[in-house]
C-alpha positions in Angstrom: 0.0 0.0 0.0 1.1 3.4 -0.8 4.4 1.9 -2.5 5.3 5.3 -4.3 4.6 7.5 -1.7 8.8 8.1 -2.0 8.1 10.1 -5.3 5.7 12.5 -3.0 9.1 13.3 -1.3 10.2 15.9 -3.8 7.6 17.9 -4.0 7.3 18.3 -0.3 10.8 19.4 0.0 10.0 21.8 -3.2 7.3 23.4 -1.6 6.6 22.6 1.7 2.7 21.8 2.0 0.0 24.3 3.3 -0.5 22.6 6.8 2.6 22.9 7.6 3.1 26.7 6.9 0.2 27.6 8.6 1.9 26.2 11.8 2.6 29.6 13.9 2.4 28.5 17.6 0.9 26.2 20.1 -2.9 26.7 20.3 -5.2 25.8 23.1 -8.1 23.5 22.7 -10.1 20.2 24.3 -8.0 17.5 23.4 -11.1 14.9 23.9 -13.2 13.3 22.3 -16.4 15.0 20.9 -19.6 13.0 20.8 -23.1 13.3 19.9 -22.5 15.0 16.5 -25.0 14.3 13.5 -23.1 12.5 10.5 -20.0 14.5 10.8 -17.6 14.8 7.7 -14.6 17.2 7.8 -13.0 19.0 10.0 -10.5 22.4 10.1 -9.0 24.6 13.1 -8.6 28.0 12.9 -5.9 30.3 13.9 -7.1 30.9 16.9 -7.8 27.8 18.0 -11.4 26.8 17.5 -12.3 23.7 15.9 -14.9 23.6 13.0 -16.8 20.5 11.9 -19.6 19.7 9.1 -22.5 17.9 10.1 -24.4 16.5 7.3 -26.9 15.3 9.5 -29.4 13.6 7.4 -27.5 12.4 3.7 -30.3 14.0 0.9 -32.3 16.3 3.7 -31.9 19.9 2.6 -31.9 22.4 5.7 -30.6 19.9 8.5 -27.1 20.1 8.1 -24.5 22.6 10.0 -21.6 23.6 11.3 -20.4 23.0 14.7 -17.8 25.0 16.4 -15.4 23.7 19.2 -14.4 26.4 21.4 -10.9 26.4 23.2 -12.7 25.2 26.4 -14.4 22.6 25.1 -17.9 23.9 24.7 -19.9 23.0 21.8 -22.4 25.0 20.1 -23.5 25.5 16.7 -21.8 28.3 14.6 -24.2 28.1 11.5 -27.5 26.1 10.7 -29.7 25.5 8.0 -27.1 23.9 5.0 -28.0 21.1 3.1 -25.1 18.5 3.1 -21.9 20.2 4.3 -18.6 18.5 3.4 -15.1 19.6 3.0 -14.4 22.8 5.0 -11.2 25.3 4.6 -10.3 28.6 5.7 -8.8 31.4 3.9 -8.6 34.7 6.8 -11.2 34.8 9.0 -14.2 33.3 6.6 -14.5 29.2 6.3 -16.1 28.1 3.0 -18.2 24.7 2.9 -18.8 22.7 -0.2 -22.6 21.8 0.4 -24.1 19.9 -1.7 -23.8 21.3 -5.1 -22.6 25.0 -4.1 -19.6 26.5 -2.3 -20.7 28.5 0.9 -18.7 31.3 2.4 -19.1 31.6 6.5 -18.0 35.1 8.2 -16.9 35.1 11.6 -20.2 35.9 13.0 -21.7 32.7 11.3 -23.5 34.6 8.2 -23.6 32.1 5.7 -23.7 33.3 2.3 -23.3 31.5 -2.0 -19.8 31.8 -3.2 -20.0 29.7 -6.1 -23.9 28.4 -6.8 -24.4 25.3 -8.8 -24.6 27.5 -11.9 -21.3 28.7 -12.2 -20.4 25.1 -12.8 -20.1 23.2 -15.9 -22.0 20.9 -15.4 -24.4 20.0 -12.1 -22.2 18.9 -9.5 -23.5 15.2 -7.9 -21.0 15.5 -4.6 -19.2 18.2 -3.9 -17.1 16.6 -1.7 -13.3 18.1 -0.1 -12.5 21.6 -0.3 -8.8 22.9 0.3 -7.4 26.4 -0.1 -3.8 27.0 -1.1 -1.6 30.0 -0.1 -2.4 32.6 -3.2 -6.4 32.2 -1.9 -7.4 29.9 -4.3 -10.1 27.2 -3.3 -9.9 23.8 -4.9 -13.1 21.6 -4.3 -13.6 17.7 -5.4 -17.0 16.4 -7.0 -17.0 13.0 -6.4 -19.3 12.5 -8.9 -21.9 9.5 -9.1 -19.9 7.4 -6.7 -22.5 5.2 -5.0 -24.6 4.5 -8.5 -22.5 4.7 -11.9 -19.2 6.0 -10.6 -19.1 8.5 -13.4 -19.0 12.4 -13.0 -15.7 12.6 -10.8 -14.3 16.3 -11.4 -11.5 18.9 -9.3 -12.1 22.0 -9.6 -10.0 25.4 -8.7 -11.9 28.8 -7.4 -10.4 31.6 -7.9 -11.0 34.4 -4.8 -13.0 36.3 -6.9 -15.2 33.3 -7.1 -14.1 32.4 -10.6 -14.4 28.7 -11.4 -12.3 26.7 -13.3 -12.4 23.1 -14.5 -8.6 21.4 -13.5 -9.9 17.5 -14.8 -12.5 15.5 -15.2 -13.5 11.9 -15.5 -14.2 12.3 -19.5 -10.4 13.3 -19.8 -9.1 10.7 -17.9 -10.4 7.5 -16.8 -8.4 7.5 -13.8 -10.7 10.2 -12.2 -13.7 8.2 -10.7 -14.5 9.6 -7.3 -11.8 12.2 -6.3 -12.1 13.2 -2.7 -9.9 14.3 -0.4 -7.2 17.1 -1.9 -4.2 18.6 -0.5 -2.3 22.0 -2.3 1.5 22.8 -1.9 2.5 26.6 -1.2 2.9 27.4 -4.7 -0.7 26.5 -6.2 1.4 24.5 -8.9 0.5 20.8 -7.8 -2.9 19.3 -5.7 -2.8 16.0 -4.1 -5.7 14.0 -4.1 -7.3 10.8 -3.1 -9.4 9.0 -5.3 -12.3 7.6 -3.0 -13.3 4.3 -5.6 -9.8 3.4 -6.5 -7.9 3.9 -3.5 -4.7 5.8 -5.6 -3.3 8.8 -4.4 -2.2 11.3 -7.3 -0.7 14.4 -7.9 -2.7 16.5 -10.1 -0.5 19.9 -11.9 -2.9 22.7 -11.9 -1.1 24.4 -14.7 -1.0 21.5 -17.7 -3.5 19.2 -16.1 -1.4 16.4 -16.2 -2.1 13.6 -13.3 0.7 11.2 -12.1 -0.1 8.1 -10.1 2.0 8.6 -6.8 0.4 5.6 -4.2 -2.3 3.0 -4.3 -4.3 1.0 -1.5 -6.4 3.3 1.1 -9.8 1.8 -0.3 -12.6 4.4 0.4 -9.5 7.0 1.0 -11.0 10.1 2.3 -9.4 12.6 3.4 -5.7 13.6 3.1 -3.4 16.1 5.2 0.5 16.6 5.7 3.1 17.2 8.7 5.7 19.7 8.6 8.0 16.7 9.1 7.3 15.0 6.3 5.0 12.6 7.1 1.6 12.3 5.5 -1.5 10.8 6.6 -4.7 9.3 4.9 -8.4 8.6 6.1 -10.1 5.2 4.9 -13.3 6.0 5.2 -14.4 2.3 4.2 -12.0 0.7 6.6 -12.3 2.8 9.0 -8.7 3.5 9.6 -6.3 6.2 9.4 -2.5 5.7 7.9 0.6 7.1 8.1 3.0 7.3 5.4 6.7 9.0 6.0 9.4 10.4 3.8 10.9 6.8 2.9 7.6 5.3 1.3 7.0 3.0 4.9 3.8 2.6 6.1 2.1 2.8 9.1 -1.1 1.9 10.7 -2.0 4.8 13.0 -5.5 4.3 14.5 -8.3 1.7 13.4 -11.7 0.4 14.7 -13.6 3.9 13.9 -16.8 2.9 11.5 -15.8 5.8 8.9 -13.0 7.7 9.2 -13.7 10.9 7.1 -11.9 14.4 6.0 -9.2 14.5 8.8 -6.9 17.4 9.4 -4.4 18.6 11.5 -4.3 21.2 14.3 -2.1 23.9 14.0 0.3 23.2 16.6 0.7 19.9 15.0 0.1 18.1 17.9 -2.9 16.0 17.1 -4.9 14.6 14.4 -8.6 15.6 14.2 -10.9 12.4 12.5 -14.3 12.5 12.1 -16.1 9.3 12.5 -19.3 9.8 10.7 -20.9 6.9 11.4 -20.3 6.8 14.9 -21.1 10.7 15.2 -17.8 11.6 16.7 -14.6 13.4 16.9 -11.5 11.9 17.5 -8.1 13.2 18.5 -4.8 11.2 18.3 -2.0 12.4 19.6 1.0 12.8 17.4 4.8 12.0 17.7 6.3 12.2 14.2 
């Protein structure tokens, strides 16, 4: 599994991977496990140390889903209601923008939610707008994992410019190795996005500029989402497995944690010090403690 993750090596040490810049200093937050939540999916911490997770709630149920916010004391409470089926979440400032559904939503700080990119600006309809991941420069990138569950056809990345401005980066019609692409990860410079593909289980590096996609791992089955250390080390969800791996500099692999019943869009905290997973099935967030 994950046999070429030692290609991945270069471009980390080219540019070193969002994550990992954003690492300023140690935050303060509830390092236990959150319970209770409705189908949560992804999960991002801001700068100031508040933890954000999607809550689809009900999958196909317009109006039930939200966004939860972890405060550094550990209180819960909701920080913005009445979304369809929030997904990926990312934060560019002091706004967080959810892919829900078929749209891209923008979040202020004082939880107004508002359409950054409706369902018309796309190409076509989206079926699953899935992950969401910003780079350094602003830009947005956001997965449609297409038809996954049915005919597996639709899969499509694409990038969002901060004016909103969408652009189409690939789609399944161009290459038959996009099925269901899921989770994504940006380096610094914009130039290449890392993705997991969610029916196929490769990991691939996709160059925003020509479009060209290189195979760089296979194995996670039902790989979710995918994040980075500042060491070097990466680590992937398997949502289908319920498991979350670690794969370092040197290609080896890792099992981290396993027994969760879906392990979704994972992330990092910005001190580096844990690793946020959402079990959606179970309706809970967990966080592992890391040691790279």
């Amino acid at each position: 599994m994950l046999e070429k993750y030692i290609k991945l090596s270069a471009l980390m040490i080219v540019g070193a991977l969002v994550v990992g810049c954003q690492t300023t200093k140690q935050m303060t937050y509830a390092s236990k496990k959150i319970t209770g939540l409705k189908t949560p999916e992804s999960v991002v911490q801001a700068k100031d140390g508040r933890i954000f997770i999607s809550e689809i709630n009900e999958f196909g149920k317009d109006g039930d889903g939200q966004i939860t916010v972890v405060n550094n004391d550990g209180s819960v409470a909701v920080f913005a209601s009445g979304l369809d089926d929030p997904k990926g979440l990312a934060i560019i400032g002091d706004d967080l923008y959810v892919a829900d559904k078929t749209k891209v939503l923008k979040i202020t700080p004082k939880g107004q939610v508002s359409v950054f990119v409706p369902a018309t600006a796309f190409p076509n309809m989206p079926s699953f707008l899935n992950d969401l991941e910003a780079d350094l420069q602003g830009n947005l990138y956001v997965s449609d994992s297409g038809d996954l569950f049915n005919t597996g056809k639709g899969g499509a990345i694409y990038k969002i410019a901060p004016s909103g401005e969408l652009k189409l980066l690939i789609k399944d019609t161009q290459d038959a190795r996009v099925k269901a692409p899921n989770g994504l990860l940006a380096d610094d410079t914009g130039n290449n996005l890392i993705y997991v593909d969610f029916t196929s289980g490769v990991l691939y590096s996709l160059n925003t500029s020509t479009g060209a996609l290189s195979d760089l791992a296979e194995g996670v089955s039902g790989g979710d989402g995918v994040v980075h250390h500042s060491s070097g080390i990466m680590y992937v969800s398997d949502w289908k497995n319920g498991k979350v791996f670690s794969v370092n500099m040197m290609g080896d692999v890792a099992l981290v944690k396993s027994g969760y019943q879906s392990a979704a869009d994972i992330a990092i905290t910005k001190d580096e010090r844990y690793l946020l997973v959402p079990d959606m099935k179970a309706g809970e967030l967990d966080f592992i403690p890391l040691n790279p």
